[in-house]
C-alpha positions as CSV (number, residue, x, y, z in Angstrom):
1,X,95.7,151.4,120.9
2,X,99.5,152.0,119.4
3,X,99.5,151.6,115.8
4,X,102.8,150.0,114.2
5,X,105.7,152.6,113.8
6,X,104.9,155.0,116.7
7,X,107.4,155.9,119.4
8,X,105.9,156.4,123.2
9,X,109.1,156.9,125.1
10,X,110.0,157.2,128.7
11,X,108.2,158.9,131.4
12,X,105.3,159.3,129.2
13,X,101.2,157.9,129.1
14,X,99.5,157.7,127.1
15,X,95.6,156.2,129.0
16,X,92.9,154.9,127.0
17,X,93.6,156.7,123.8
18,X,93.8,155.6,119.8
19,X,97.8,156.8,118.7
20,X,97.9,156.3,114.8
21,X,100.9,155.3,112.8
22,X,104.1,156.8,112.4
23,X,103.3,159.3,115.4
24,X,105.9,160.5,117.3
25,X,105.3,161.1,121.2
26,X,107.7,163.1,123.1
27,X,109.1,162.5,126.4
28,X,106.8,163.4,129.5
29,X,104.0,163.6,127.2
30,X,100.6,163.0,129.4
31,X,97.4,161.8,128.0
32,X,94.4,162.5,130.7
33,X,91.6,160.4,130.5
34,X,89.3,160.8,133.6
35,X,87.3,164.1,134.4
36,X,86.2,163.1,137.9
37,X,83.9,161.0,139.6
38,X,80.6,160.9,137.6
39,X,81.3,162.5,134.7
40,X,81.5,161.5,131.5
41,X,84.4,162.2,128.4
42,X,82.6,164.8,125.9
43,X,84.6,165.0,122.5
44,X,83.7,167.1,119.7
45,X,83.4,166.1,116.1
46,X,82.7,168.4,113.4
47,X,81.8,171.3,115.7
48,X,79.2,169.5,117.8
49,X,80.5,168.3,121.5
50,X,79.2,164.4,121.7
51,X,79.1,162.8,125.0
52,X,81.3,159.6,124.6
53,X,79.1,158.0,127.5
54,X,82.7,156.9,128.5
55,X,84.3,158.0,132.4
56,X,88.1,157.2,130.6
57,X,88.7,158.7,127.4
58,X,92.2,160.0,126.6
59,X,93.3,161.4,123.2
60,X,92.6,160.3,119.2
61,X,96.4,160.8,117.9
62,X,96.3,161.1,113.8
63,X,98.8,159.5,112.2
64,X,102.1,160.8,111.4
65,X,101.6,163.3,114.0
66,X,104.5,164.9,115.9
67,X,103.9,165.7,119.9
68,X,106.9,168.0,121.9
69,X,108.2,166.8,124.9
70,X,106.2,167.3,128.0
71,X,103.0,168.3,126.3
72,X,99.1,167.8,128.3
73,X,96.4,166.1,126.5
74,X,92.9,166.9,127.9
75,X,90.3,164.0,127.8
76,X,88.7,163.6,124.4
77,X,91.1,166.2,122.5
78,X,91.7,165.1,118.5
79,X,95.2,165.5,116.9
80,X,94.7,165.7,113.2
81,X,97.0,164.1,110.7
82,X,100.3,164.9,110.4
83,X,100.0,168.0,113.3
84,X,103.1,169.2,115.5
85,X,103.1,170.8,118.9
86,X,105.6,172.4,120.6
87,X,107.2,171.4,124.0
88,X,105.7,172.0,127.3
89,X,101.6,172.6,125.6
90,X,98.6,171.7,127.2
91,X,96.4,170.6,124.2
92,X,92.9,171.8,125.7
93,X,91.2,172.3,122.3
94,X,91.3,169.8,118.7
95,X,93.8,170.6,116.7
96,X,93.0,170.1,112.9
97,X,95.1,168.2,110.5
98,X,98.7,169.4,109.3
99,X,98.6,172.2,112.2
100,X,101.0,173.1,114.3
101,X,100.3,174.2,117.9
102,X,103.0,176.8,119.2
103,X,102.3,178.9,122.5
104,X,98.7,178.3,123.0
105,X,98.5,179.1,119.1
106,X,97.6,177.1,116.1
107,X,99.2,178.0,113.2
């Protein structure tokens, strides 16, 4: 689901995944959503890795969020409110709300 005022552009998708509003996607920007065969989406909340029971599950986009150009989502990753990452990351961990992600780094 693509809330109202977000911008996926070219060259970019964005699988099975909840974008909030007024998020900005940058070009190239890849959402994955399928681990392999038999295995299920884990995403954790609060500290505490759920299984979603799910075999697609992309990303949960906060709104007002801003993702870089050619960034990599990994299944069931969280992108808090109003967070930023830098061009060419590979979001493999939650990023909390109004963070930005920078080399690898949160800061």
């Amino acid at each position: 689901m693509i809330r109202e005022g977000s911008a996926v552009p070219h060259f970019s998708y964005i699988g099975d995944s909840y974008i909030g509003k007024n998020v900005n996607i940058g070009a190239g920007t890849k959402t994955a959503n399928l681990l392999g065969k038999e295995k299920t989406v884990r995403m954790k909340v609060k500290g505490k890795l759920y299984d979603t029971r799910r075999e697609k599950m992309g990303a949960v986009i906060g709104s007002e969020a801003k993702i870089g150009v050619n960034n990599s989502i990994k299944p069931g990753r969280k992108i808090g409110y109003k967070s930023v990452t830098d061009s060419g990351e590979k979001v493999d961990e939650n990023i909390p709300s109004e963070t930005t992600l920078k080399d690898g780094d949160t800061l």
